[in-house]
C-alpha positions, 0 to 999 in steps of 0.5 A: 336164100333166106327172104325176110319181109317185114311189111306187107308192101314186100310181099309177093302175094301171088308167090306167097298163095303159090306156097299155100295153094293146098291149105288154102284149098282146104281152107274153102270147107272151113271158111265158105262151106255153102261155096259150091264154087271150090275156085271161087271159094279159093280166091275168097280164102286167099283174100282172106288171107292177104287182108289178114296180113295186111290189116292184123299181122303186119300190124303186130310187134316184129312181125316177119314173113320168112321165105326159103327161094332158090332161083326166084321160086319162092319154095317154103314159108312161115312167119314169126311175131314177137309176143314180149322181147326175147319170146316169139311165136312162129306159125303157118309153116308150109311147104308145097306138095311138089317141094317137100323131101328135099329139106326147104322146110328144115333149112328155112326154120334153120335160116330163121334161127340163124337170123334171130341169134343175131338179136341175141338170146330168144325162146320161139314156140310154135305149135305143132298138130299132133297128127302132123308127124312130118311137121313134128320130125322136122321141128325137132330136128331143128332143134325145137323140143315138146315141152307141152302136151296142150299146144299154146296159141299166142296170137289167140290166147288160146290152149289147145288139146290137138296140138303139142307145144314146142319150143326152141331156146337159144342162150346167147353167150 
């Protein structure tokens, strides 16, 4: 089942860290490398995390948190910002160690997709780390296309030689 949240007080965050629990971990080297405390240095990451949600993303135009759930377990997630109508920007895409192979990644970027056709015509970019084939694989088997060798971040206005740009356009009738 597709969740679309679109404020911060819907969201679950304890589920939600539950999906980044790898890259939050491997987060703490970035953000709190004098931390000799990796569980403590996590829960500072996912405070990070949360305060960012709540204080800058929810604050941009449109922006959603997708979630794929099954049975109230929360299994993948990623979230989308509208950078001007009709071009959106989609990053953070994660699925959990013990949820991945099973196709929640591709059925949640398909939901997404779905669910944005209803507003009519659209372009989402993501970008994609160029190490990350898994990452590649299943974007353009949903339908995304490389159409950059330097991946553009939205959000930061910022070019990127270690990430390929993707896009997905869809033209409605």
């Amino acid at each position: 089942m597709l969740r679309k949240i679109m404020k911060y007080s819907d969201l679950d965050e304890r589920k939600l860290m539950d999906i980044y629990t790898e890259s939050n971990f491997e987060n703490t080297e970035y953000f709190y490398p004098d931390e000799t405390d990796k569980n403590k240095a996590v829960k500072l990451v996912e405070a990070g995390f949360c305060n960012y949600l709540k204080n800058d993303f929810y604050n941009l135009d449109d922006s959603i948190y997708w979630i794929y759930e099954e049975d109230g377990k929360w299994l993948c997630a990623l979230r989308t910002n509208m950078i001007k109508p009709g071009l959106f920007y989609l990053e953070a895409l994660e699925t959990p160690p013990d949820s991945r192979r099973k196709g929640y990644a591709c059925r949640l970027i398909n939901d997404v997709l779905e669910d944005m056709k209803n507003d009519g015509s659209f372009k989402l970019c993501v970008c994609i780390s160029k190490k990350n084939i898994a990452s590649l694989k299943t974007h353009e088997k949903c339908g995304f296309k490389i159409v950059s060798e330097k991946g553009y971040d939205y959000l930061s206005n910022e070019e990127n030689d270690s990430t390929y740009g993707l896009e997905y356009n869809y033209m409605a009738d």
